[in-house]
Steps between C-alpha positions, in 0.01 A plus 500: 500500500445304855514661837605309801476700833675854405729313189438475195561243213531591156298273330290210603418205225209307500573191287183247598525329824840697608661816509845661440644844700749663274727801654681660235781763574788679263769317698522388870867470503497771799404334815231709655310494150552110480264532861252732373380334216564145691258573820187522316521158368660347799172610686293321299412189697368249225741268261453650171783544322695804534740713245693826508612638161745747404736612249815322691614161366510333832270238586431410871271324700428709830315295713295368241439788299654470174727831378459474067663729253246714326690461146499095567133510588430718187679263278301223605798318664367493840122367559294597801 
């Protein structure tokens, strides 16, 4: 886990020379939870790459920060 300010993001990868912030949430199809888990990663200031998982099939692109689905990362069919 990473802490930014008073937010915090789920988990923070090292991988060599770079890192990845992943959010992961049950589903962000209501709008105010779509925020919540959103705002810690749009805080973070550097350009490492970005993802939100959950369990809905949707994929979007908010600003950068990639939404996954949890079942597509699991199955290998999405690569961070």
């Amino acid at each position: 886990m990473g802490k930014n300010e008073e937010k915090e993001v789920d988990f923070v990868v090292e991988t060599g020379d770079d890192y990845i912030y992943i959010q992961v949430s049950l589903s962000v199809r209501d709008e105010k939870t779509l925020e919540r888990e959103l705002r810690p990663l749009e805080t973070i200031q550097d350009h490492y790459k970005k993802y939100l998982i959950t369990l809905d099939y949707d994929t979007n692109n908010y600003n950068g920060i990639k939404q996954i689905s949890a079942m597509d990362f699991l199955l290998g069919r999405v690569e961070l």
